[in-house]
VOGU-3710 file (C-alpha; in Angstrom, 3 decimals, decimal comma):
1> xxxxxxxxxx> -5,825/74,911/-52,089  -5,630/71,517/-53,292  -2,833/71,845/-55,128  -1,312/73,610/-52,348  -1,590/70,873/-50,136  -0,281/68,480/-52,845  2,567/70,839/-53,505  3,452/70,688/-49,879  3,424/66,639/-49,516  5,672/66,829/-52,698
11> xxxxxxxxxx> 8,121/68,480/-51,269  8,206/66,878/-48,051  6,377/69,438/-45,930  3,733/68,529/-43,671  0,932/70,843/-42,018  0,615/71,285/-38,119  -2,713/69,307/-38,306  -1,059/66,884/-40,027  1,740/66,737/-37,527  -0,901/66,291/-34,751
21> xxxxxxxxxx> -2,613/63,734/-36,294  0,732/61,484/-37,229  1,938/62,208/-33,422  -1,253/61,335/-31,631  -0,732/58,034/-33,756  2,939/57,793/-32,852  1,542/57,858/-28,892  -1,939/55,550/-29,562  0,606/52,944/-31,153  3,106/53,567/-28,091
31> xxxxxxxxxx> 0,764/52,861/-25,649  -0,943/49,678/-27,685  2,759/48,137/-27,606  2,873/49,138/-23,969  -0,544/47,271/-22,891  0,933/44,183/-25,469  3,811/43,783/-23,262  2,054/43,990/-19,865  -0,197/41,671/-21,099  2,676/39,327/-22,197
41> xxxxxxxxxx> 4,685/39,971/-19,054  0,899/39,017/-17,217  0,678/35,836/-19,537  4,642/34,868/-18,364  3,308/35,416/-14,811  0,138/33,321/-15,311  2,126/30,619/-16,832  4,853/30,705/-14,171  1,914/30,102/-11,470  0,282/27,278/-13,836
51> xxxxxxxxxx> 3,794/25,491/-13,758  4,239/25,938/-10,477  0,434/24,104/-8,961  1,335/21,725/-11,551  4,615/21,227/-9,597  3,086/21,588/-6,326  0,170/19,199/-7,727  2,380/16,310/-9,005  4,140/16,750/-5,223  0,654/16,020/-3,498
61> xxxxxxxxxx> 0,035/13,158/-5,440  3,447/11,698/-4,595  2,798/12,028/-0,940  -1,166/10,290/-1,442  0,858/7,515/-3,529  3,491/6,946/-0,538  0,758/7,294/1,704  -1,261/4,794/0,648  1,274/2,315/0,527  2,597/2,686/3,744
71> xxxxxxxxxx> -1,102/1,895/4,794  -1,668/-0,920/2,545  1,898/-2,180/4,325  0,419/-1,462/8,132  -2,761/-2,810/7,420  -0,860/-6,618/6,089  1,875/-6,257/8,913  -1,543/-6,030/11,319  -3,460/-8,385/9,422  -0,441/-11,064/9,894
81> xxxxxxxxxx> -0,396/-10,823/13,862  -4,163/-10,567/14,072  -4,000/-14,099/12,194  -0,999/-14,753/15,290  -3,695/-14,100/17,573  -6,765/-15,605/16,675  -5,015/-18,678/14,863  -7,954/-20,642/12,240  -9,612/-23,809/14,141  -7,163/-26,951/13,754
91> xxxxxxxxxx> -4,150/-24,840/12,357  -0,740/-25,924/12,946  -0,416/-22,596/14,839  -3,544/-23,309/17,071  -2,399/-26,360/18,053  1,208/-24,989/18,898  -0,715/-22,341/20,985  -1,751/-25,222/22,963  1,539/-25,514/25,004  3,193/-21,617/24,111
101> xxxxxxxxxx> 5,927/-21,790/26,551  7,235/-25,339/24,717  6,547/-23,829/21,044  7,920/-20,622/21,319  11,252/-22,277/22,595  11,554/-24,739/20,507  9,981/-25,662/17,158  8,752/-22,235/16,610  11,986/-21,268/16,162  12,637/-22,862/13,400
111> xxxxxxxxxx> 9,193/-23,886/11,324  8,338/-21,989/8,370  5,831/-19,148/8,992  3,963/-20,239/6,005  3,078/-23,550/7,477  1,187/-21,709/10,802  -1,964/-21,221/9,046  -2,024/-24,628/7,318  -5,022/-26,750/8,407  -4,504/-29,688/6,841
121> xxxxxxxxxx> -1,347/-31,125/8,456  -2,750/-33,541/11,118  -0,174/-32,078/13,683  0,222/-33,758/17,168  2,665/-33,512/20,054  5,060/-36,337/20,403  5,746/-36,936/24,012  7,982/-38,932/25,322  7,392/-39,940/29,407  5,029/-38,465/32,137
131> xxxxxxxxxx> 3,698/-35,762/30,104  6,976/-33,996/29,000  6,744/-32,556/25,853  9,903/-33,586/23,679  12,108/-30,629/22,128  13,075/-33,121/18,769  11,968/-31,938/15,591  11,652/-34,740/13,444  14,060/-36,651/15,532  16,685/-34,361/15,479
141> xxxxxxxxxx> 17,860/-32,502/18,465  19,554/-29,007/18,267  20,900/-26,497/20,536  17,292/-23,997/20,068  18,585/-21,404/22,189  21,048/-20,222/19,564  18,240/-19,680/17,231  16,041/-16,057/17,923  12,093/-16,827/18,109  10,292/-14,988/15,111
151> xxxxxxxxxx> 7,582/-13,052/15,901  5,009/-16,388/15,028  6,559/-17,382/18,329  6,019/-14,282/20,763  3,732/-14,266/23,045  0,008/-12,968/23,020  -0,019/-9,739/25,041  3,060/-8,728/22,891  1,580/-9,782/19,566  -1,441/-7,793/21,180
161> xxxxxxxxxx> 0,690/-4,711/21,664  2,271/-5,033/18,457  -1,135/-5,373/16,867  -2,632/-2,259/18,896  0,302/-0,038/18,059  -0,035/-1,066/14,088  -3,682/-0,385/14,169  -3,084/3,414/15,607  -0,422/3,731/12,577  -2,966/2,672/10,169
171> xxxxxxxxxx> -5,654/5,398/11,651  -2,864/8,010/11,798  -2,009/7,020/8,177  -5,560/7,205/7,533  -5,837/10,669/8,815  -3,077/11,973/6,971  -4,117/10,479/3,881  -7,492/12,250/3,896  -5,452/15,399/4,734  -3,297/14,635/2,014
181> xxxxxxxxxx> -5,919/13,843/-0,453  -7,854/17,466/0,524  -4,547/19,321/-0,108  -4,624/17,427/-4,002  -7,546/18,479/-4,219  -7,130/22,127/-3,499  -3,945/21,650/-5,876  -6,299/20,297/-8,550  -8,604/22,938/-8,442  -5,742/25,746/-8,626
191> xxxxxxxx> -4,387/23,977/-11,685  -7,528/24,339/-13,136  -8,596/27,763/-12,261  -5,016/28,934/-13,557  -5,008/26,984/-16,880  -8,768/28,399/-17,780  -6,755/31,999/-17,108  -3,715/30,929/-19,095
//
């Protein structure tokens, strides 16, 4: 029988259980390539989703970035009219608060905002007879009303509204920020949980 059997692989014939055995193969190996590709195809998908909370990710932090610097800018715009309002003790601008109607019409027009918290410039008001207050600035008169009052100039309850309606910004801003900074969150976590899976 054994050379029978050799006899038949010599010349190229091949039993029925042989057959079986070589086909079952054939279908074993079919179906391993099959469950390679899905796998691969699952791996593409896996990556794709990894790419895209990395994309989605990057996004959030963008918006927490822009966020917080549109706070940081609300919170100096309010911190600048907050120092309008309360002015420091024997500041240029506290003594210029003095007589608001004469400053904001005149010399507040035209003096440097960076001088108005200054407290060591021994300011006093010139005045001339009776009590008026004189519209020179250092001796020189000019025509005032073509010149637009800054905000150092405006007057308290508008400063005041200003400085209310920048203070709800910066709690709105707030608010969205610690939504924003949640949704990164949540993003970071995804990332994670899909690159421990990729």
């Amino acid at each position: 029988p054994v050379e029978i059997e050799v006899a038949k692989a010599k010349d190229g014939s091949i039993d029925a259980e042989s057959q079986l055995s070589k086909d079952k193969l054939k279908e074993h190996l079919s179906r391993a390539y099959t469950e390679l590709a899905t796998l691969d195809t699952d791996q593409n998908l896996a990556q794709d989703h990894l790419d895209k909370a990395k994309e989605a990710l990057g996004q959030k932090q963008g918006n927490v970035d822009l966020l917080n610097k549109n706070l940081e800018r609300l919170q100096n715009k309010a911190e600048s009219i907050h120092k309008l309002l309360y002015p420091a003790k024997d500041s240029l601008l506290e003594t210029l608060m003095q007589h608001p109607e004469h400053s904001k019409n005149s010399i507040m027009k035209v003096l440097n905002p960076d001088l108005l918290h200054r407290q060591d410039l021994a300011q006093e008001w010139v005045i001339d007879n009776a009590d008026n207050l004189t519209t020179s600035l250092y001796g020189l008169d000019i025509n005032l009303a073509a010149i637009d009052a800054p905000n150092s100039a405006s007057e308290s309850s508008k400063l005041s509204h200003q400085y209310d309606a920048i203070k709800q910004k910066v709690r709105d801003t707030k608010t969205e920020l610690e939504k924003a900074g949640k949704e990164l969150e949540n993003a970071r976590k995804e990332v994670r949980e899909l690159s421990a899976k990729a």
